[in-house]
C-alpha positions in Angstrom: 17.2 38.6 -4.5 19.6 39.3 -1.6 18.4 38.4 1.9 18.9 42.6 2.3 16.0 43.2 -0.1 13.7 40.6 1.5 10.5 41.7 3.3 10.4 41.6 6.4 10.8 37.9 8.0 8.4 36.0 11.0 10.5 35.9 14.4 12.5 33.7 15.1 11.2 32.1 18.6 9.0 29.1 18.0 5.3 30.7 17.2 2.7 30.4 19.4 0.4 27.3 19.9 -2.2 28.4 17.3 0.1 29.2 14.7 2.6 26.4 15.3 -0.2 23.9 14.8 -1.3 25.3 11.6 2.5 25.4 10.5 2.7 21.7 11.4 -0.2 21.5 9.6 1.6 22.1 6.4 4.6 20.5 7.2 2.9 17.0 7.6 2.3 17.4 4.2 6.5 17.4 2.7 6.8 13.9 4.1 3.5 13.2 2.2 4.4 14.2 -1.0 8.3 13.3 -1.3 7.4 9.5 0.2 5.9 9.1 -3.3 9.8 9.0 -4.8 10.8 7.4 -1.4 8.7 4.6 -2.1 7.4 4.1 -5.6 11.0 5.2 -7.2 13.8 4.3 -4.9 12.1 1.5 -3.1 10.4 -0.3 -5.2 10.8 0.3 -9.0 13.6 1.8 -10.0 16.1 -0.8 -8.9 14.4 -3.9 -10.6 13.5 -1.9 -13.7 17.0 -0.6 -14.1 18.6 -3.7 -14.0 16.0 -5.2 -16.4 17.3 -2.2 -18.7 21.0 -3.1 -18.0 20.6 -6.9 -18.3 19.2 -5.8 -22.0 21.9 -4.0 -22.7 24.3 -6.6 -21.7 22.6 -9.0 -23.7 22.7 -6.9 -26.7 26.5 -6.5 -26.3 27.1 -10.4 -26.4 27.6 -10.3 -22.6 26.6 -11.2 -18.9 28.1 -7.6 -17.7 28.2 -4.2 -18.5 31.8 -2.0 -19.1 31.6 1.1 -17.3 35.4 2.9 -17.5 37.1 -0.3 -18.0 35.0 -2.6 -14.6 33.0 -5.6 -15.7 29.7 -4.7 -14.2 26.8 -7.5 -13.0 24.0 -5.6 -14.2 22.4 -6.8 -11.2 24.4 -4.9 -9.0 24.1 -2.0 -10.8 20.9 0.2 -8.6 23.6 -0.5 -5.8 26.6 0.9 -7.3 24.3 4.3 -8.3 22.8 4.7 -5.2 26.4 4.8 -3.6 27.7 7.1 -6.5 24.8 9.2 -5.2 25.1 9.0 -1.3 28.8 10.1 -1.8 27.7 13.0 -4.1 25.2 14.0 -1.1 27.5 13.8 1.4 29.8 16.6 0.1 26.8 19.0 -0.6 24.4 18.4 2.0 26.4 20.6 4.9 26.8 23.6 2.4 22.8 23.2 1.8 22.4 23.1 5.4 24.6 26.4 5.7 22.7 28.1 3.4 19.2 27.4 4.6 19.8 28.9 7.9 21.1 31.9 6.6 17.7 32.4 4.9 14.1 33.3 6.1 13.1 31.6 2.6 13.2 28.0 3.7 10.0 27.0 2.4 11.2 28.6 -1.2 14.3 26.4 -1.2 12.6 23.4 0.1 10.0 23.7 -2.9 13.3 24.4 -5.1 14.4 21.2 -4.4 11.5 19.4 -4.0 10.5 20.7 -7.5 14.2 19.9 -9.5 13.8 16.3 -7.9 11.0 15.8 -9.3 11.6 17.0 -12.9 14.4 14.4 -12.8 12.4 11.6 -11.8 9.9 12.7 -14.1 12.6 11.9 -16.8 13.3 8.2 -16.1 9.4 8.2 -17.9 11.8 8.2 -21.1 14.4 5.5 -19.8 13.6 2.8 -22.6 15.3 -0.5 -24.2 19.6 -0.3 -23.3 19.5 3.2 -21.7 20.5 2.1 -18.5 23.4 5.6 -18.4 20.3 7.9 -18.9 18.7 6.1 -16.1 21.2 6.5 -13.8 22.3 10.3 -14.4 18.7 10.8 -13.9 18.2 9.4 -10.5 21.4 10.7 -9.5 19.7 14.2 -9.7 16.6 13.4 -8.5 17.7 11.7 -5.3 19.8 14.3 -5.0 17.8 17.2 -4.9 15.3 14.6 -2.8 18.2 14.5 0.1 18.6 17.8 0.2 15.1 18.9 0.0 14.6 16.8 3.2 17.3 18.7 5.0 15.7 22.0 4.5 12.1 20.1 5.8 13.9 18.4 8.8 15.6 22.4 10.0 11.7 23.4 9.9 10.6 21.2 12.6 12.4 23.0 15.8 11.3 26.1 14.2 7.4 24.8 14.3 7.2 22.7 17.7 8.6 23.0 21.1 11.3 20.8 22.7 7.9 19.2 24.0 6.2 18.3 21.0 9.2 17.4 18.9 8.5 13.3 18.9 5.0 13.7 18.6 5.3 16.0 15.5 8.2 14.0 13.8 6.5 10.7 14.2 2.9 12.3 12.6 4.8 13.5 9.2 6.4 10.4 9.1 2.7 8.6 9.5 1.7 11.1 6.5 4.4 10.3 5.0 3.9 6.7 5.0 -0.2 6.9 4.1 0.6 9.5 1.0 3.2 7.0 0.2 0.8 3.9 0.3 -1.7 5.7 -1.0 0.1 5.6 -4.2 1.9 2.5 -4.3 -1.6 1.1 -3.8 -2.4 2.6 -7.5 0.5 1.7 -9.2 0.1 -1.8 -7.6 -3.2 -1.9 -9.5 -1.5 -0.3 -12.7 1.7 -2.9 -12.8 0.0 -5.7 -11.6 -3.2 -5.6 -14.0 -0.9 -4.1 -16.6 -2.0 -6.8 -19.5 -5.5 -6.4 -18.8 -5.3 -2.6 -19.4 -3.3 -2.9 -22.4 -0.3 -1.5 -21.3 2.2 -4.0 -20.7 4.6 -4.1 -17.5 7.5 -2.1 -19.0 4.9 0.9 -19.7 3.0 0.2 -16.4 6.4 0.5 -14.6 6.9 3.8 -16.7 3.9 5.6 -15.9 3.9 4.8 -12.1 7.4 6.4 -11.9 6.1 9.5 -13.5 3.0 9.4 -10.9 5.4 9.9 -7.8 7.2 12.6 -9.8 3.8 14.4 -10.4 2.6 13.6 -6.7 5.9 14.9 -5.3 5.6 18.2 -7.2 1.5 19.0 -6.7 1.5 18.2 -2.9 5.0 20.2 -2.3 2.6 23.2 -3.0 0.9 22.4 0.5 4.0 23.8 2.5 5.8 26.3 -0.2 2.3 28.0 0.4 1.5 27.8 4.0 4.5 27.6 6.2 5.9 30.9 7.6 9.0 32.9 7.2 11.6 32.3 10.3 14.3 34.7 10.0 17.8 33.9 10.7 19.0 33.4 14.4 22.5 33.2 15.8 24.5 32.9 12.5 28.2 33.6 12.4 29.0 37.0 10.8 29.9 36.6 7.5 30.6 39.1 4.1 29.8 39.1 0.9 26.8 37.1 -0.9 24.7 34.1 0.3 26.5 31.4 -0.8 30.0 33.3 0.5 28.4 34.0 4.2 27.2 30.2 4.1 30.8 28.8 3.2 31.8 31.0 6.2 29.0 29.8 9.0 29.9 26.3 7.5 33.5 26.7 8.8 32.4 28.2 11.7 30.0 25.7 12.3 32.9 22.6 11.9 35.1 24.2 14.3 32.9 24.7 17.0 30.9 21.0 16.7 34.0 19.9 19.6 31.8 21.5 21.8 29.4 19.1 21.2 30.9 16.0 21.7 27.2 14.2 22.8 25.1 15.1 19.5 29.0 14.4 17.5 28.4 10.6 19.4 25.0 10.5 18.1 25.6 11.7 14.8 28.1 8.4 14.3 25.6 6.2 15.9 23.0 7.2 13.5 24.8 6.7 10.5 25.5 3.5 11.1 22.2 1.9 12.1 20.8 4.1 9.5 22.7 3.0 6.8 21.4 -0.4 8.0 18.1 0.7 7.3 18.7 2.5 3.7 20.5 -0.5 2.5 17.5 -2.9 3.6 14.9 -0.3 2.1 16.8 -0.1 -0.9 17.5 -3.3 -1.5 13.9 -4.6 -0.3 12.7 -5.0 -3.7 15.5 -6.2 -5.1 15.9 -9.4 -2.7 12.0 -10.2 -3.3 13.0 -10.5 -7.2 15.9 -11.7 -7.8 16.6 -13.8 -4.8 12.8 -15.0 -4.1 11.6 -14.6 -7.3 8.7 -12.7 -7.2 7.0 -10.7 -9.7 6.7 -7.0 -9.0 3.5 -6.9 -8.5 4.2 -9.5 -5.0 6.9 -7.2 -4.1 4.3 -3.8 -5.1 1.9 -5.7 -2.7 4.3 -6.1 0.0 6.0 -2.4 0.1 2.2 -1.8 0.0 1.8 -3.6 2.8 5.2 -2.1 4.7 3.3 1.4 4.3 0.5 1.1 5.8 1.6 -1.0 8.8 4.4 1.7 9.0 1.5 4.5 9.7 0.9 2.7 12.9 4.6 1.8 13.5 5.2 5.6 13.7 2.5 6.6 15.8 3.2 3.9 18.2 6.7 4.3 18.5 5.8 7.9 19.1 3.5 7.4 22.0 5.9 4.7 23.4 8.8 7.2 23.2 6.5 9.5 25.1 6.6 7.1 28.4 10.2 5.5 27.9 12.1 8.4 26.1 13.0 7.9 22.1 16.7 6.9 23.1 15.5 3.6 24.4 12.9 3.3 22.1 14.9 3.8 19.3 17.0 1.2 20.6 14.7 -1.6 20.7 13.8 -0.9 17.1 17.4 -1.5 16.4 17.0 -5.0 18.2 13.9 -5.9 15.9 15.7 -4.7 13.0 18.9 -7.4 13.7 15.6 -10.0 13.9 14.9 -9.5 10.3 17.8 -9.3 8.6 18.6 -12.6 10.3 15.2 -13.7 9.5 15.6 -12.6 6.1 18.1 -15.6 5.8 15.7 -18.6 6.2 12.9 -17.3 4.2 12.3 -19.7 1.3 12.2 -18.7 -2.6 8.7 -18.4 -3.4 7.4 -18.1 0.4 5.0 -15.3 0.4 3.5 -15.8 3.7 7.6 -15.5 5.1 8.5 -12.0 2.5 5.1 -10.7 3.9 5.8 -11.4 7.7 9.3 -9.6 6.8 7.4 -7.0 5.5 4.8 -6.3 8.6 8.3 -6.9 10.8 9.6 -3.7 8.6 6.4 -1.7 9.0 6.2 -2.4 12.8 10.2 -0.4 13.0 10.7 1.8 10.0 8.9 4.8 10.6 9.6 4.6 14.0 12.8 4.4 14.3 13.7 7.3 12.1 11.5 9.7 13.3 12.6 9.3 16.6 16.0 9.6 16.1 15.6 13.1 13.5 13.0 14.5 16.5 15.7 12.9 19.4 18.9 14.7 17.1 17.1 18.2 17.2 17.6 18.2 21.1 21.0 18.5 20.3 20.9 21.3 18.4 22.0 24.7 19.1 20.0 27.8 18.3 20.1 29.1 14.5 22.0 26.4 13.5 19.2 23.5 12.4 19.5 23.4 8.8 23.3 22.9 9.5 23.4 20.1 11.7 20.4 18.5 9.9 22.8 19.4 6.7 25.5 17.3 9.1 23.1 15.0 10.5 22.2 13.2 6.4 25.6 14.3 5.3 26.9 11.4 8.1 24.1 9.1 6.6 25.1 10.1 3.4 28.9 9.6 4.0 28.7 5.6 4.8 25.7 4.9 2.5 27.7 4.2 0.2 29.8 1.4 2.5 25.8 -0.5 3.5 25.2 -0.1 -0.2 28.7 -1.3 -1.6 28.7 -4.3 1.5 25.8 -5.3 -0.5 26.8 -5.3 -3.8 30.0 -6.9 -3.3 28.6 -9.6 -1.4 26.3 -10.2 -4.1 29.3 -9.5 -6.4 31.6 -12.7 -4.6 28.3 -15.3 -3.9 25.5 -14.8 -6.6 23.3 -14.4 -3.4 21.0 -11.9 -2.0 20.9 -13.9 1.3 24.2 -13.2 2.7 24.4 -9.5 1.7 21.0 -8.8 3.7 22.5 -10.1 6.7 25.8 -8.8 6.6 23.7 -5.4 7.5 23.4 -6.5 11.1 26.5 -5.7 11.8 25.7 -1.9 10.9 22.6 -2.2 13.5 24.5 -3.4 16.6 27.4 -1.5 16.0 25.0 2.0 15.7 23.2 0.6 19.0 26.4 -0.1 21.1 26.9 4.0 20.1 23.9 5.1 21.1 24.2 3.7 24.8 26.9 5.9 25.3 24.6 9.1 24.4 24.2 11.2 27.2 20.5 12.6 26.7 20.3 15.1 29.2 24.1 16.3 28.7 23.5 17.0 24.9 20.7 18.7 26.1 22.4 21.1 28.5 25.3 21.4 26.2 23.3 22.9 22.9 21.7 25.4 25.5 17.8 24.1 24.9 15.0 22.9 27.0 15.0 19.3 28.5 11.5 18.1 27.2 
């Protein structure tokens, strides 16, 4: 259906108090539901079980690597390499996305359309069995893919929902729900994978039916705000011709040549994809390290990540309420000095020290959630009118775009010294060199220059 032929769509100005708090209502509950992949898929799972599947086929093929087009492969570094294949993917697509959803009144439509494609795919990895390690990746390329952009569509919602105001407070509760939903099911799948002998499944199924939970959680709680959040229509787009996807190509290229006149939330946008890639990569790579370098089972890493989300409830509503006295610039930037404490502390902690992986873990908890809902809530300052899905688009693009150098840093280090020690620190370099950016972020300045309130 053309946007032409659409019923009539809400107004565009932020809705009144009433209705705003019922919208954020339902908007709590997208961080819920997609933290179930966030966690139980790409965080924990995945990567461990996919390398289990590639180390089998290596083994089956005579060999300590795999061959993929022609390159000797450590089947260890394997989630790495995918997850970089997938960032790179995103980065190309995620602006278009952007472009689109702000030419629409149907954002919570195309949020569930992702949401719902993402979830189909990592429903599939169910089926990912014995050598099949190419079916597992292809798979979680798609899902993560449609989860990235799903999460643009929910960040452009927020300035649509809350006032200039509210903005921390609002970001930093999803992110709490998003951390609780999250637990809430790592805590079952904990029980599954850990007690997987007892209940006659075995680990390898265990693992199998908990990735399929988070692809059934992610698709019944997306229902929450494809059903409840309003219609915004359009503001402030470029004129354009033709159909949606032609008109979106068109604000797109409107969009890049007018970003110069936003040279403070351009200075962000590099900031943040640095330190953020340091935190992907550690997130990502979490799991792994707690295997293969520590060697614990994954029901001691299950435990921990368990651990990481519900500490991270309260790391998120603290940061919040600390941002609300100091400002989320300077919060955000002590985060980034705690998170340069634990990637150095990752260094010393001992192979089989659980007390040390769990303290690492709280550490974690303590800055994740905080960190990066302060700096989506602080970006949408920066933001000119009609444009969020866009610069959100722009704003995980930039993540997107040097993912894949946290993720290949990583692997390559782990590539050249058959250790997960020096490849988790090397990430601090990604941490002080986003901080050193963001001192030079002028907050009120952005502000003025995107034309919106000073909170």
């Amino acid at each position: 259906m053309s946007e032409s032929a659409q019923p009539p769509a809400t107004p565009s100005a932020v809705p009144r108090a009433a209705s705003r708090h019922r919208e954020q209502r339902a908007w709590y509950f997208y961080d819920w539901a997609n933290s179930a992949f966030a966690t139980t898929v790409a965080g924990v799972l995945y990567a461990p079980y996919l390398i289990s599947v590639a180390e089998t086929a290596a083994e089956d093929a005579g060999t300590d690597r795999l061959t993929v087009l022609g390159l000797a492969i450590a089947p260890g570094s394997l989630p790495s390499y995918v997850i970089t294949l997938s960032t790179l993917i995103s980065a190309l697509l995620l602006p278009l996305v952007g472009a689109i959803a702000d030419r629409t009144s149907r954002k919570p439509q195309l949020l569930a359309l992702f949401a719902w494609t993402g979830a189909a795919a990592a429903a599939l990895l169910f089926f990912v069995t014995g050598d099949e390690w190419l079916f597992g990746a292809l798979t979680f390329l798609v899902a993560n893919g449609c989860f990235v952009a799903s999460i643009v569509v929910n960040d452009s919602i927020l300035p649509l929902i809350s006032t200039e105001e509210e903005r921390d407070r609002v970001s930093s509760i999803g992110w709490a729900y998003g951390y609780a939903g999250g637990g809430l099911l790592l805590a079952v799948n904990f029980v599954v994978v850990t007690f997987a002998d007892q209940l006659g499944l075995g680990t390898g199924l265990a693992v199998r039916l908990s990735l399929l939970s988070a692809a059934v959680w992610w698709a019944a709680f997306t229902l929450i705000p494809f059903r409840r959040l309003g219609r915004h229509a359009p503001r402030a787009v470029e004129p354009a011709v033709g159909g949606l996807l032609a008109r979106s190509f068109g604000q797109l290229w409107a969009t890049l040549k007018d970003l110069r006149r936003y040279p403070v939330a351009l200075t962000f946008l590099v900031a943040y994809l640095f330190f953020n890639d340091g935190i992907s990569t550690v997130i990502a790579s979490a799991s792994t390290f707690g295997t293969e370098e520590l060697g614990f089972g994954t029901g001691s890493v299950l435990g921990t990540y368990l651990l990481v989300q519900f500490v991270a409830v309260l790391g998120a509503l603290v940061f919040g309420r600390v941002a609300g006295r100091i400002g989320a610039k300077r919060t955000i930037l002590i985060g980034l000095g705690i998170w340069m404490l634990i990637v150095s502390a990752a260094w010393f902690v001992p192979a089989g020290n659980l007390p040390g992986f769990l303290a690492l873990g709280v550490a974690i908890g303590l800055v994740l959630g905080g960190t990066q809902a302060l700096a989506r809530s602080y970006f949408s300052l920066f933001i000119p009118a009609g444009k969020e899905a866009e610069y959100f688009g722009f704003y995980h693009a930039m993540d997107r775009g040097t993912s894949w150098l946290g993720t290949l840093v990583f692997g390559l280090v782990f590539q050249f010294t058959d250790s997960y020690r020096p490849a988790v620190f090397a990430l601090i370099a990604f941490f002080a060199i986003g901080g050193i950016l963001l001192c030079f972020v002028d907050t009120a300045k952005g502000i003025a220059q995107a034309g919106n309130t000073r909170p």
